[in-house]
BAVEX-886635 format. One line per field, with one value per residue (C-alpha): residue number from 1; residue in one letter; z, x, y negated. Coordinates in pm, 1 decimal, decimal comma. Each point is the difference from the previous one (the first is absolute). Layout:
N
nr = (NUM ...);
rest = (A ...);
Z = (Z ...);
X = (X ...);
Y = (Y ...);
***
This chain:
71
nr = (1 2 3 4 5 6 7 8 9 10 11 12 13 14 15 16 17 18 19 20 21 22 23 24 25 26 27 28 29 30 31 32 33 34 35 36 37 38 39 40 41 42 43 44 45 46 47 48 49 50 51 52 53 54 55 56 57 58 59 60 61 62 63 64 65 66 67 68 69 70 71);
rest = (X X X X X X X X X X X X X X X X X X X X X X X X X X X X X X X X X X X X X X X X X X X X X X X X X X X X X X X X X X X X X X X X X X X X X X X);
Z = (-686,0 -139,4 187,1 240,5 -243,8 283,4 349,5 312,0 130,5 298,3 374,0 -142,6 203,8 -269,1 -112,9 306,7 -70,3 -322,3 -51,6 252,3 -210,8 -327,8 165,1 187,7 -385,1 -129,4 146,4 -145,2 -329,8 14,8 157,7 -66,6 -231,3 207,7 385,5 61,8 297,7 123,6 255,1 46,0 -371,2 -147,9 -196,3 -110,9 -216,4 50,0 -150,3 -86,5 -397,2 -72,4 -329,2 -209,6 146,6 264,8 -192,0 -162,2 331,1 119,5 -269,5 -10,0 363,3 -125,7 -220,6 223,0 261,0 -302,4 -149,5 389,0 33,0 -328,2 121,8);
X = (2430,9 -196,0 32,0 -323,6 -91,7 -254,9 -161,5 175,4 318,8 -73,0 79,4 -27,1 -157,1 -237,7 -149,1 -263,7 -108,8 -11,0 -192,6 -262,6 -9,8 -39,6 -258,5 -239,8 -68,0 -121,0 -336,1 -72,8 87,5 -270,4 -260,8 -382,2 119,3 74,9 152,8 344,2 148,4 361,2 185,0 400,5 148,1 -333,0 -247,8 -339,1 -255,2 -367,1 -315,5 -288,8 -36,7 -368,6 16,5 199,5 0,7 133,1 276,5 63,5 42,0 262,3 210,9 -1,0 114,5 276,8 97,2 -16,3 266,8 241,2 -56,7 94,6 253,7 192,3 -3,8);
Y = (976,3 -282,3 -358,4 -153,1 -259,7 -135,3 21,9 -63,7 174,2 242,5 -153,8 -364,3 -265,0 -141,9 359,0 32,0 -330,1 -7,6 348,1 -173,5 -293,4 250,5 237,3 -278,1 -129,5 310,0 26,7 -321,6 104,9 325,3 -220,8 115,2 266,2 281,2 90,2 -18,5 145,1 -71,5 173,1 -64,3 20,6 181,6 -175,4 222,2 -164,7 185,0 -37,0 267,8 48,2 18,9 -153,6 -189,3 -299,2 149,6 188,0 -357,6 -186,2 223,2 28,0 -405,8 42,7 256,4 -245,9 -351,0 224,9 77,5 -384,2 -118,2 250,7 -138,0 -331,2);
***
């Protein structure tokens, strides 16, 4: 079994608030380039693909979530 090199420890009193603090960012970070919905612990990004601009603007999203995420 591999160690938990990160997160928070399950039944701690900092994980609830520092998930909230983690997930209120995100819809900042996807701002103007696509819809994110969050419910809970699920995050879905949405946004209709017409073109490529489109395409474009939600893979930058994609990418700002996993940028925030490593921080």
């Amino acid at each position: 079994m591999n160690p938990v090199l990160s997160g928070i420890t399950q039944g701690s009193v900092l994980g609830p608030l520092l998930f909230v603090i983690f997930i209120n960012v995100l819809p900042e970070v996807c701002q103007d380039l696509c819809q994110m919905f969050l419910f809970a612990d699920d995050a879905k990004l949405h946004k209709s693909i017409d073109d490529r601009n489109d395409f474009t603007s939600l893979h930058q999203a994609c990418q700002n979530v996993l940028d925030q995420s490593n921080k």
